[in-house]
N, C-alpha and C positions, 0 to 999 in steps of 0.2 A: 669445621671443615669448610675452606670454601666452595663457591658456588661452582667452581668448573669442576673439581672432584663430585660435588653431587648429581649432576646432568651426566659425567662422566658413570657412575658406580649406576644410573638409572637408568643408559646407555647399555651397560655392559650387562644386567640384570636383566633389561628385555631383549636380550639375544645377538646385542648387534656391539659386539666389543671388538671391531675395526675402529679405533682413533687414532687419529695422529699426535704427534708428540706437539705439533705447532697447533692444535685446537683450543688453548687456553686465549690466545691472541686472534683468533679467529672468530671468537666466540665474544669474546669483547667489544670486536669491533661491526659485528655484524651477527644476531642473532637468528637472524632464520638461517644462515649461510652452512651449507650441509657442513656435519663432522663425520667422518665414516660413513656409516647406510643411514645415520637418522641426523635429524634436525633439530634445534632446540624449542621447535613448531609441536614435534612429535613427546614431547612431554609435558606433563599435564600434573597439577595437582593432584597430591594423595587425595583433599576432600572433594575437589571436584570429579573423581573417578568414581568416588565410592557415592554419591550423591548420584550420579549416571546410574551408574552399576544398581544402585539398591533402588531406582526410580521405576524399573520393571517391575519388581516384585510388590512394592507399595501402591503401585497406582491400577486399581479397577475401573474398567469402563464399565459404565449401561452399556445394558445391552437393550434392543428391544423386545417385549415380550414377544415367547414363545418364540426368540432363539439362542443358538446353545452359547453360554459364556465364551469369550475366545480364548483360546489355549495360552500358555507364559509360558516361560523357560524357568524350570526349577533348580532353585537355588539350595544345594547343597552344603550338609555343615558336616560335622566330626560324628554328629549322635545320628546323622542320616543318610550318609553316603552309603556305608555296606549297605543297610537294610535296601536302599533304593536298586542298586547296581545289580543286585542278587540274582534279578531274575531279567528276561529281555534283553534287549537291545535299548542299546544308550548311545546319544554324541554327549560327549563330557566337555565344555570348553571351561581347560585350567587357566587361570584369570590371575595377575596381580591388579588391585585399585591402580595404583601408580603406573601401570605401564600405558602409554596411548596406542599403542597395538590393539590391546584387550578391551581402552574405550572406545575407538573409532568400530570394532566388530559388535559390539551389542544391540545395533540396530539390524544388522543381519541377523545376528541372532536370536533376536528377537521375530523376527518375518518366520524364520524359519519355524520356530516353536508354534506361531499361529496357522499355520498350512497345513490345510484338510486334507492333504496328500501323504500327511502322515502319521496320522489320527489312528491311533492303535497298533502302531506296528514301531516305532521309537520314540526316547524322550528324549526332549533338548534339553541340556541341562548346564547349569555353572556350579564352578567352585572356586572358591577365593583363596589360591594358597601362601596368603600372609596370614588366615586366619588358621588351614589348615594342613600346616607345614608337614604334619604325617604323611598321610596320604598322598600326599606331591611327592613325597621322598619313595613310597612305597610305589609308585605309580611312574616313577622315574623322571620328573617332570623337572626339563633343566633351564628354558627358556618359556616367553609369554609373548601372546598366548600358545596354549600347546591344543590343539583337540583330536581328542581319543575317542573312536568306538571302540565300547566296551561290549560285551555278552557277558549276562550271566557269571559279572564279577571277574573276566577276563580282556587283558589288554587285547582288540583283537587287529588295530591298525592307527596309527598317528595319520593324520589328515595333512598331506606339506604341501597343497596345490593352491590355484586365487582363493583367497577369502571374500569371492564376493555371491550373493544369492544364487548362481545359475550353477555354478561349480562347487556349493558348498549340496545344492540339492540333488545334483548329478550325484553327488557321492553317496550321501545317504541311500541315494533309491538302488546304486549299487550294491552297497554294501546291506541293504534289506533286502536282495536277491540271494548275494553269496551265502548269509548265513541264513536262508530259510530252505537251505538244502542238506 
């Protein structure tokens, strides 16, 4: 397969399948040079995603003594999404490694998971649905990334506004309003 159908099908797989039919030549001749909504800036390595992506979960800080660890964003699999989802209030961001969407937002998500403001009341969480293509199907997950508040193992709102820390935390403290009534 050449390289324009792969940027092309990795294009179209994170949500943004506006191309033109002249983006082969466009693309050749200038690679940052927009195709549709994305750029060939906006993709990224499978291994460099998954190296990002699994760089949260692997990496512990000191802390200093006598204070509390800092919070992470938990990384869901197949043997532990139901059991986690089951009960509470969850933000779920559905994640492919390959899409640069899903990697430029895990430093957001990451801030998020660490803030005291919402320490007991939701979890931030990922899931990777190239590993777990179920769940993405059952969860209807068509585009990357996708993120869902869930309750209590129910779809209860897809998230479609900025993905940046001020608007991603407006919602949450929303959305841990509506459902604690």
């Amino acid at each position: 397969m050449g390289s324009y159908w792969l940027v092309m099908l990795a294009v179209y797989l994170c949500g943004r399948s506006s191309i033109s039919a002249s983006g082969e030549s466009q693309l050749s001749e200038k690679s940052s040079e927009i195709v549709g909504n994305t750029t060939t800036e906006n993709l990224i390595s499978s291994k460099q995603a998954k190296e990002v992506i699994s760089l949260g979960a692997e990496t512990k800080t000191e802390n200093p003594i006598g204070s509390k660890p800092a919070k992470e964003v938990i990384t869901l699999g197949t043997e532990t999404f139901s059991n986690h989802v089951r009960q509470g209030n969850h933000f779920v961001l559905f994640y492919a490694p390959w899409c640069a969407h899903s990697f430029r937002l895990q430093s957001t998500w990451n801030k998020l998971a660490e803030s005291p403001d919402f320490d007991g009341k939701v979890t931030i969480a990922r899931l990777d649905c190239e590993s777990n293509k179920e769940i993405c199907k059952d969860y209807e997950i068509k585009g990357y990334p996708t993120l869902l508040w869930i309750k209590n193992a129910v779809k209860v709102k897809q998230y479609s506004e900025e993905r940046n820390y001020v608007h991603l935390s407006s919602f949450i403290r929303e959305m841990i309003d509506q459902t604690a009534e």
